[in-house]
C-alpha positions in Angstrom: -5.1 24.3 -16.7 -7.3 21.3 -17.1 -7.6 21.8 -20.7 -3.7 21.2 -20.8 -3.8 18.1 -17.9 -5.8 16.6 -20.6 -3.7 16.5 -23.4 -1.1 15.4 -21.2 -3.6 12.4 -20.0 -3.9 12.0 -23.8 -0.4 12.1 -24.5 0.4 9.0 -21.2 -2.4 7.2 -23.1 -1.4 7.6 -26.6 2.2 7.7 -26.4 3.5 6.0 -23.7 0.3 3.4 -23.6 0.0 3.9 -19.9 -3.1 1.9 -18.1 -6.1 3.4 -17.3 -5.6 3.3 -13.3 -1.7 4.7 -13.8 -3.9 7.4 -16.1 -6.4 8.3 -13.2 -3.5 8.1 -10.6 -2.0 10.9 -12.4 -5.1 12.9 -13.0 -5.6 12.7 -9.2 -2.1 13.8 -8.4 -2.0 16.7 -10.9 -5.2 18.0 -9.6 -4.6 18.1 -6.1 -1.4 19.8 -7.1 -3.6 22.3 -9.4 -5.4 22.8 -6.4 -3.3 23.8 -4.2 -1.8 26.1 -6.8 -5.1 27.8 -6.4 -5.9 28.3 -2.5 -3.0 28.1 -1.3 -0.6 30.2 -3.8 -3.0 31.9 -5.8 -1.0 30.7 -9.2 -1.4 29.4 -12.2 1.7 26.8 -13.1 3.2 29.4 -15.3 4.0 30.7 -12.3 5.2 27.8 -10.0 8.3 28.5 -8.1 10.6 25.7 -6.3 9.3 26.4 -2.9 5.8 26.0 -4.5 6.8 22.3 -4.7 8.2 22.2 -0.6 5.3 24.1 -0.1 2.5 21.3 -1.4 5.6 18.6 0.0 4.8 20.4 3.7 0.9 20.5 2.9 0.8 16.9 2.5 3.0 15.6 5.4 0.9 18.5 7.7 -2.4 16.3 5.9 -0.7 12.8 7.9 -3.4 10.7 5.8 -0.6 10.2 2.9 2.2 7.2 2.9 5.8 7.9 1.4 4.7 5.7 -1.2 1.8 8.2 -2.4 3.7 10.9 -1.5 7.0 9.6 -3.5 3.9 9.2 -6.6 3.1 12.3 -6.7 6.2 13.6 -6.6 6.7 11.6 -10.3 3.7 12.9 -11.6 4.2 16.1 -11.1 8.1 15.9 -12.6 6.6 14.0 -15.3 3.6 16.7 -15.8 6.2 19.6 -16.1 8.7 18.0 -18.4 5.7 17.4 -20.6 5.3 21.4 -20.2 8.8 22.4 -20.9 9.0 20.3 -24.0 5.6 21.6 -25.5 6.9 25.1 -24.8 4.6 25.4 -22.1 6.5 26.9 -19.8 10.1 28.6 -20.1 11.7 27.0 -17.5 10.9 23.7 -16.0 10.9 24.2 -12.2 10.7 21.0 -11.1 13.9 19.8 -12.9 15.7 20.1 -8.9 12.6 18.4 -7.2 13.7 15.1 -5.5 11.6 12.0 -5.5 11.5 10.8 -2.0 13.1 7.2 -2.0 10.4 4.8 -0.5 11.9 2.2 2.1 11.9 -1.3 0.3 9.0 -3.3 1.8 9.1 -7.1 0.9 6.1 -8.8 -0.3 4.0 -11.3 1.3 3.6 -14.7 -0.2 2.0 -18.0 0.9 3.3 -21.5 1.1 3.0 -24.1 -1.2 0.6 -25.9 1.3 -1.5 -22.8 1.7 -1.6 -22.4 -2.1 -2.7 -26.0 -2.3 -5.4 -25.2 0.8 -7.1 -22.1 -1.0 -7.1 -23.8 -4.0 -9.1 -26.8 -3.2 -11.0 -24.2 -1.1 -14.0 -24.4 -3.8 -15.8 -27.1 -3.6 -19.1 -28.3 -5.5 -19.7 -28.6 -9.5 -21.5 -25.2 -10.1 -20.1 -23.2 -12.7 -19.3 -20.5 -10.0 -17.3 -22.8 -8.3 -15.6 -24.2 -11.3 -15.4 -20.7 -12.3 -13.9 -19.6 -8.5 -11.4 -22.7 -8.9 -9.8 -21.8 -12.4 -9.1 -18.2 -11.1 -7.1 -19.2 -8.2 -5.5 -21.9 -10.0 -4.2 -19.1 -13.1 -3.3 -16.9 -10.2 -1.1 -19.0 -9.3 0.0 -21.0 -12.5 0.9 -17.6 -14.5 1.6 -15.0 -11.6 -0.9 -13.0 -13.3 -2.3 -9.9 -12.2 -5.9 -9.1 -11.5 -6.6 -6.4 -13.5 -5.0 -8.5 -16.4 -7.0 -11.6 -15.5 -10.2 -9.7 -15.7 -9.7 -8.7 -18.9 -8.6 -12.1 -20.4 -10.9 -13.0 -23.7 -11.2 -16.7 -24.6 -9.3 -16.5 -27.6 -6.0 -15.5 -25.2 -6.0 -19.1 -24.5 -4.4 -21.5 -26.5 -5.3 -25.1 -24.8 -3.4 -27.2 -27.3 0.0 -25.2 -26.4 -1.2 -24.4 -22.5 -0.4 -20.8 -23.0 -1.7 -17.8 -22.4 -1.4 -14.1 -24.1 -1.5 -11.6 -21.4 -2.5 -7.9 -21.6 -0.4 -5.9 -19.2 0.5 -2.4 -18.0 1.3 0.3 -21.2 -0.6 -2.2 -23.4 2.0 -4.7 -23.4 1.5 -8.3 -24.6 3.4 -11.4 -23.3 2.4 -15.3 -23.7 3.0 -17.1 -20.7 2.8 -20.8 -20.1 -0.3 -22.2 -18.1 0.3 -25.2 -15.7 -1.8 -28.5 -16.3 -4.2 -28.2 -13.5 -5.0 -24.4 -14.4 -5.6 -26.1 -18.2 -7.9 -28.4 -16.8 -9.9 -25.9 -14.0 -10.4 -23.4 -17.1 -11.3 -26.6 -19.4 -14.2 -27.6 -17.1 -15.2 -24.4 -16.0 -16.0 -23.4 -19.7 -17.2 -26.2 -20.6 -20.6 -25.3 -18.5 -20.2 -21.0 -18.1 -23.1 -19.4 -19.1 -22.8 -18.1 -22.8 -23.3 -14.3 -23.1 -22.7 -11.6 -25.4 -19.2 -11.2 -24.4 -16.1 -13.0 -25.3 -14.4 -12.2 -21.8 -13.3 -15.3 -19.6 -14.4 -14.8 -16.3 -18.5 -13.6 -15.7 -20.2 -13.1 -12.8 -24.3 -14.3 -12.6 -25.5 -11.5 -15.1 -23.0 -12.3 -17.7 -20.8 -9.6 -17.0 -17.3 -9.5 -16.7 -16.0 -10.0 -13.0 -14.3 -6.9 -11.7 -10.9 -7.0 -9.6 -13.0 -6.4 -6.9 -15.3 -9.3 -6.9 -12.2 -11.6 -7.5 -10.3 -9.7 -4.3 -13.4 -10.9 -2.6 -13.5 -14.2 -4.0 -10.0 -14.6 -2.9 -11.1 -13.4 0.8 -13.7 -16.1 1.2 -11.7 -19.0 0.4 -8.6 -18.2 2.1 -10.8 -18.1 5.1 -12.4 -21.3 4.4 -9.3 -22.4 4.1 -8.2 -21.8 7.6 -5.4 -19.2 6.8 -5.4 -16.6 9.2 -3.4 -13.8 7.0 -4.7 -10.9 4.7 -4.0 -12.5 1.4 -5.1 -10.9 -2.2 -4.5 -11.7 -5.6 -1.6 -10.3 -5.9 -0.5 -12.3 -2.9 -0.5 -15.6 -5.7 1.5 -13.2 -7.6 4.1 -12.8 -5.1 4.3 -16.8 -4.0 4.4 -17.6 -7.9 7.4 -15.7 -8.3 9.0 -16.6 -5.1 8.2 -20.4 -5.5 9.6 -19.7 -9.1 13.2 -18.7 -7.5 13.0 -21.2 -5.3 12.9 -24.3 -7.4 15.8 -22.7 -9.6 14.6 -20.5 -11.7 16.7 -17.7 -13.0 15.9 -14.0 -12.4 15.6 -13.2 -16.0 13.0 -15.8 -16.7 10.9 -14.4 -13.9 10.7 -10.7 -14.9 9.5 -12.3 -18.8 6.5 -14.0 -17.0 5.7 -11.8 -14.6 5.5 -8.5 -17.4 8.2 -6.1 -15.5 9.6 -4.0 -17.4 12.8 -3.5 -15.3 14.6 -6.4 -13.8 15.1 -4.5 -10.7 11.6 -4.8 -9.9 11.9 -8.5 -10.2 15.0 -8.7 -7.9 12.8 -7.4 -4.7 11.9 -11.7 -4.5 15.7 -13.0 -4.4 15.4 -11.1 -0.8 12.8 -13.6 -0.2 15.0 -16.5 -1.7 17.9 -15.5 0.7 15.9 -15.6 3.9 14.7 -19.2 3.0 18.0 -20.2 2.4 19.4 -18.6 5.6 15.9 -20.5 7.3 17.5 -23.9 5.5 21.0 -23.2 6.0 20.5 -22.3 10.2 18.4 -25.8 10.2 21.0 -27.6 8.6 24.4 -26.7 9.1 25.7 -28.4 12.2 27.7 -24.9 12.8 25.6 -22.5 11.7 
């Protein structure tokens, strides 16, 4: 059974250009599901029935360690793992044609204020090229709505300073060039100016000349929202979730949006016009003398 959950990792990769964490999340899923297979069925998936499916459903929930989001994931991956079956003839009939994908209940993002944004940012403070470096992250987190795992693996030459753009790597290997705000132009500008040349050609490096992971930037992001004075769990993606909100806000239309931000369905995008509409209901219950 591994030998075949590779060639379908292989096919994700190859095919569909899926990301190497939606790659590993799938592994993961897949394997547990093998697993149970296993101990608790004693079957090879071949064999797998529709209860098999309610049974590992039942096993999980009984586990009350896994969200409806997780739960709702490996649902897909499993759907996903045995159309890729049925199509290569693998099995005669796909089983898991009838399995439902539990809905997960819409939870809105959280996003900071323009004042916060403007707090964190000038959080950094000294000339260091850690600090300049620290500086120009937060300010392209926020400029381009970017996400970490995209920002980490920006190159120098996805930077065009004379246009202020950038060309952004995202999930399935899909490139977009999005525009970079003055201020981000000029944090990068100065940070490069002094970063420590190495032997790679990435963007952001930590003191050995490495690239930073998403990690070290989650962290980064940590220690200056707290200098900052902002009492509120806020990550990088948080910047990605005030971009796009400050985006609607100030006019911009929903299809614009989803071209910066990389979705590849505009649904995905629509999740901030909640956002929008409670801002407006703040503005219209302020204002309106009969609201």
């Amino acid at each position: 059974m591994r030998d075949i959950l590779k060639k379908f990792l292989e096919y994700l990769e190859h095919q569909k250009n899926y990301s190497e964490n939606t790659l590993k999340a799938y592994d993961t899923d897949i394997t547990q599901f093998i697993r149970f297979l296993r101990k608790k069925r004693k079957k090879t998936f071949k064999e797998v029935e529709y209860k098999d499916f309610i049974g590992f459903l039942s096993y999980l929930k009984a586990e009350d360690r896994y969200t409806e989001k997780s739960i709702s994931r490996k649902v897909a991956s499993i759907k996903a793992f045995f159309k890729f079956l049925a199509k290569r003839k693998l099995i005669s009939v796909n089983p898991a044609l009838l399995l439902y994908t539990p809905k997960v209940p819409e939870k809105l993002p959280s996003f900071l204020s323009e004042e916060e944004v403007i707090k964190i940012i000038q959080a950094p403070s000294g000339n260091s090229w850690q600090m300049l470096r620290d500086k120009a992250i937060i300010e392209l987190l926020y400029s381009t709505g970017i996400r970490v795992g995209e920002l980490t693996s920006l190159a120098i030459k996805d930077i065009n300073f004379l246009e202020e753009t950038v060309k952004i790597t995202g999930k399935g290997k899909k490139e977009r060039v999005a525009p970079v705000g003055t201020p981000a132009i000029k944090a990068l500008t100065e940070y490069l100016e002094i970063r420590p040349s190495g032997q790679t050609n990435y963007v952001f490096l930590n003191k050995y000349g490495k690239p930073l992971t998403a990690r070290s930037v989650e962290r980064l992001v940590e220690k200056y929202t707290k200098k900052a004075g902002i009492g509120k769990k806020v990550t990088p993606h948080t910047f990605r979730h005030s971009f796009a909100t400050h985006m609607l806000e100030r006019g911009a239309d929903l299809r614009t949006v989803q071209e910066l931000l990389g979705h590849e369905r505009i649904t995905t995008t629509q999740i901030y016009t909640h956002l929008t509409l409670e801002k407006l209901r703040e503005f219209y219950n302020k204002a309106h003398p009969r609201a």
